[in-house]
C-alpha positions in Angstrom: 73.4 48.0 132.7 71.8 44.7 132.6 71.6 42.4 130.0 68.2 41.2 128.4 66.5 39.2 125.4 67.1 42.2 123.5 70.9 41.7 123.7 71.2 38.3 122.2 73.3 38.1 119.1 75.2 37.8 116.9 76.2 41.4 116.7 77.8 44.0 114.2 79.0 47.2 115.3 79.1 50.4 112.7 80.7 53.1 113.9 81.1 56.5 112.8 84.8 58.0 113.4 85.3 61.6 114.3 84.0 62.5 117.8 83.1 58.8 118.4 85.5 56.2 118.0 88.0 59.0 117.8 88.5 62.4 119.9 86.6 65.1 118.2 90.2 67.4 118.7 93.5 65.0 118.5 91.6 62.4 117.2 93.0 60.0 119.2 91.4 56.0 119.9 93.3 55.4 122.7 90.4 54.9 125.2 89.0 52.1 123.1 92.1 50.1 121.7 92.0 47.9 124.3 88.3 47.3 124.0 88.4 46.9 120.4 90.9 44.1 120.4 88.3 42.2 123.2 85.9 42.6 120.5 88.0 41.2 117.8 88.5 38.2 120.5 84.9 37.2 120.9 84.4 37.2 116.7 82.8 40.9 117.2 83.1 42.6 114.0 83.7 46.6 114.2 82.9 48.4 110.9 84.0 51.7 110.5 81.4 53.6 109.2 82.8 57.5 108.2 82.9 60.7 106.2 86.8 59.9 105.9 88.4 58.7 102.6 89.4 55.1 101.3 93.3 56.4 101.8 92.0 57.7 105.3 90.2 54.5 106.3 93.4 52.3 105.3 95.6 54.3 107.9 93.2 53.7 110.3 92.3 50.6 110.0 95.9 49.9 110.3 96.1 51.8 113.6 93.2 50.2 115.0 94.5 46.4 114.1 90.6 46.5 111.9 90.6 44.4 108.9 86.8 44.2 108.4 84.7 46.0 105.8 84.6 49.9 105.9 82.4 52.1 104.5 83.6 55.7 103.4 82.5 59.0 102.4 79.3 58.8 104.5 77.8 55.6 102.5 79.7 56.6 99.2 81.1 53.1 98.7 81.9 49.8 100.7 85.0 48.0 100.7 85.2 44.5 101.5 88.7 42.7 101.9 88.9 40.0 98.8 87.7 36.6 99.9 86.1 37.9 103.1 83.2 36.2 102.2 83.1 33.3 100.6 82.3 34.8 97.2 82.1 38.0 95.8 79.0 39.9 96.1 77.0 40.0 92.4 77.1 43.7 93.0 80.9 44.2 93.4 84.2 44.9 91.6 87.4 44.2 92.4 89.9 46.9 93.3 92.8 45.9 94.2 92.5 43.6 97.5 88.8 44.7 98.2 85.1 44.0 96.7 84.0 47.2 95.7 80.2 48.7 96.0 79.8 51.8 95.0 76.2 53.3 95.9 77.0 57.0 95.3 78.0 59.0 92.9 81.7 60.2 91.1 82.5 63.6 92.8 83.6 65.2 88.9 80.0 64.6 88.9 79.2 66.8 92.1 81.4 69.1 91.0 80.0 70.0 88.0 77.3 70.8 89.9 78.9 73.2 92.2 80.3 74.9 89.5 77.1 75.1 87.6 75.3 76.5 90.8 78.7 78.9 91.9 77.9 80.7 88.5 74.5 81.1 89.4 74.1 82.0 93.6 77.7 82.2 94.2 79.8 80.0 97.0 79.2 81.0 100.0 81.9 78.1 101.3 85.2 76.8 101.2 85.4 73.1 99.0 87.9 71.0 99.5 88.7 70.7 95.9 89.2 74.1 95.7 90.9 74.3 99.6 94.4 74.4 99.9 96.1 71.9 101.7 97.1 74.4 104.5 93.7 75.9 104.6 92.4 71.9 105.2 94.9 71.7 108.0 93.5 75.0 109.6 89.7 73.8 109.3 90.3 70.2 110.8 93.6 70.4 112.7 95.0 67.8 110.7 98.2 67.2 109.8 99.9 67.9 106.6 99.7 64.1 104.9 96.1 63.4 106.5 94.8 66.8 105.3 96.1 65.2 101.4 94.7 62.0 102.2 91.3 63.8 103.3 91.3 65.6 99.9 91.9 62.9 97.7 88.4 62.0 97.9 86.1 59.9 95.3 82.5 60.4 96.0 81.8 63.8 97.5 82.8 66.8 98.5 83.2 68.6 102.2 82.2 72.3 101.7 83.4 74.4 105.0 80.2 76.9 105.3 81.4 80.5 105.3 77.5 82.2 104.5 74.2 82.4 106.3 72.1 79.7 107.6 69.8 80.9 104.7 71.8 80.8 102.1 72.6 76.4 103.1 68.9 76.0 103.2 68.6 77.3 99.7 71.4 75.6 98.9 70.4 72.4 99.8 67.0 72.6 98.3 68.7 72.9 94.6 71.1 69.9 95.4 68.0 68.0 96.7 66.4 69.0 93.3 69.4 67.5 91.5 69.1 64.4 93.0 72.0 64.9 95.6 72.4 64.3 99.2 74.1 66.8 101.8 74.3 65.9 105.1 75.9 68.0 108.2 78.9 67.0 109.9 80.8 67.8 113.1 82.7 70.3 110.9 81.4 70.3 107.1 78.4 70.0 105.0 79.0 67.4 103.1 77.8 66.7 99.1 77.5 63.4 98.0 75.3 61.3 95.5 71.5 59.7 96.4 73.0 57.5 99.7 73.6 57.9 103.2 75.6 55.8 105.9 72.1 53.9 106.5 72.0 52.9 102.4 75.4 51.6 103.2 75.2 49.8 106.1 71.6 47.7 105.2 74.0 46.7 102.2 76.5 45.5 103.7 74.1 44.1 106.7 72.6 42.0 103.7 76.3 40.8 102.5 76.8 39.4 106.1 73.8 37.8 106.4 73.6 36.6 103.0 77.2 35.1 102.6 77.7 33.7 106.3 74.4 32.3 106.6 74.2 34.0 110.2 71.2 37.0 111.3 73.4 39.4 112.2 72.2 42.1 114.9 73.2 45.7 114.9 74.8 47.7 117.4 75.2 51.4 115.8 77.3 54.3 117.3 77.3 57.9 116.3 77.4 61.4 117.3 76.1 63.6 115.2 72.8 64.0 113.2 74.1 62.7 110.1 74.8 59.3 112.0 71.1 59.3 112.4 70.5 57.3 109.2 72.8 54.3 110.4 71.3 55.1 113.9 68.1 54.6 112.9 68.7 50.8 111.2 70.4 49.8 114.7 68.8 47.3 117.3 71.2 49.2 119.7 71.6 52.6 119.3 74.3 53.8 120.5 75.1 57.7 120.7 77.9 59.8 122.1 78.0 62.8 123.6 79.7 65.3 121.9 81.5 68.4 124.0 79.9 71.3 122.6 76.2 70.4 121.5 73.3 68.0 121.8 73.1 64.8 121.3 70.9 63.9 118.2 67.4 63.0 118.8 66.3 59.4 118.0 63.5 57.8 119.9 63.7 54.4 121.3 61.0 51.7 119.9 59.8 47.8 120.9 62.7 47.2 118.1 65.4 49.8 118.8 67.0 50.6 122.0 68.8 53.7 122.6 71.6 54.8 124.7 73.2 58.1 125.5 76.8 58.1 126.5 77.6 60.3 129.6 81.4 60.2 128.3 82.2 62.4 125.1 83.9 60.5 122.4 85.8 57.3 122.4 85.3 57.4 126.3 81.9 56.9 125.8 82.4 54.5 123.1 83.9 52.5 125.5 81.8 53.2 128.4 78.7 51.9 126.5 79.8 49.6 124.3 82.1 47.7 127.1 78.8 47.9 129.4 77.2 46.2 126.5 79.4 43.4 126.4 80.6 42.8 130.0 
């Protein structure tokens, strides 16, 4: 892979987690810790960019030696270490040690929706508010303290599809006619307020540009079709083959480049992504 205009920086990476930056099965990041730390050493910065929680995200950012922003519940709300930047963006809170943005919605609120919509068509699905903590372990393979972490969630809420492909279409019409999101995962169909990993990563894209005074470039890497919002903001699109289906379909332009791992997960994280910056 050679190197053109088109790759002249500075760059920001956004990466989804499961199936990408992490192994679809054991999750592992093994494959990539060595390239993420390169990345930390040329002033690279990696944003993870995930369905996961804000108790899920700290684990692994700890894990992964990350200490950039993070975006979580697929573009529920950023978090931005305190004093990252040299001031706190006018639409932040503080919580705790971060900078808080919030761009979706409180998941009592998405509840209350289910609940209204359960009395009316039924719940053809398994919620994670209503899950057990062993039946999260058996959908995700999980362990016991990161199936809690997973359900101690904020913004949405992961509903494990047990009816017909008919009955999701329906269902998603009447969340779409609430003015909610749903958007497919590797494993669950998540419900969340009016955002998406896109919403969240143009915010934060803007924070970066605005408060370091530098036009940042995107690199963005994905695997599944509701990636495709970041995917579609990237200069570099990046997306990973997953083992047991397609990739998603995005179509390269004079602004966007796109590039199909032949690894599957991290492997191809690093495969591209290393190419990239060799």
């Amino acid at each position: 892979m050679t190197k053109n205009n088109l790759f002249e920086g500075p760059w920001l990476i956004t990466s989804d987690l499961d199936g990408t930056l992490l192994d679809h099965h054991d999750y592992s990041h093994a494959p990539v810790d060595r390239l993420l730390l390169q990345l930390e050493q040329r002033q690279v910065p990696v944003i993870l960019n995930s369905s996961k929680t804000f108790a899920e995200m700290l684990e692994l950012r700890r894990q992964l030696h990350n200490e950039h922003p993070f975006i979580v519940e697929n573009g529920s709300a950023i978090f931005i270490p305190a004093n990252y930047f040299p001031a706190q963006p006018e639409t932040a809170r503080k919580r705790n040690n971060f900078w808080l943005i919030e761009t979706g919605l409180p998941r009592e609120q998405l509840r209350a929706f289910l609940r209204a919509d359960a009395t009316e068509y039924g719940a053809p699905y398994l919620s994670f508010s209503a899950a057990t903590c062993e039946e999260i372990v058996a959908a995700t393979g999980l362990t016991e303290q990161q199936a809690l972490a997973a359900q101690n969630r904020d913004y949405s809420e992961p509903l494990l599809w047990l009816g017909t492909r008919e009955e999701k279409r329906s269902f998603t019409t009447r969340a779409a006619a609430a003015g909610l999101s749903t958007l497919q995962g590797g494993r669950f169909l998540h419900l969340l307020g009016p955002t998406d990993k896109g919403a969240a990563t143009l915010a934060l894209l803007d924070c970066y540009r605005k408060y370091r005074h530098t036009d940042y470039r995107l690199i963005a890497a994905g695997d599944s079709p509701n990636d495709l919002d970041m995917l579609k903001l990237a200069d570099i699109a990046v997306i990973i083959r997953a083992p047991h289906r397609p990739p998603p379909q995005l179509a390269a332009s004079d602004k966007r480049r796109v590039i199909i791992s032949d690894a599957i997960g991290p492997a191809g994280w690093r495969e591209v992504v290393g190419q990239l910056f060799s």
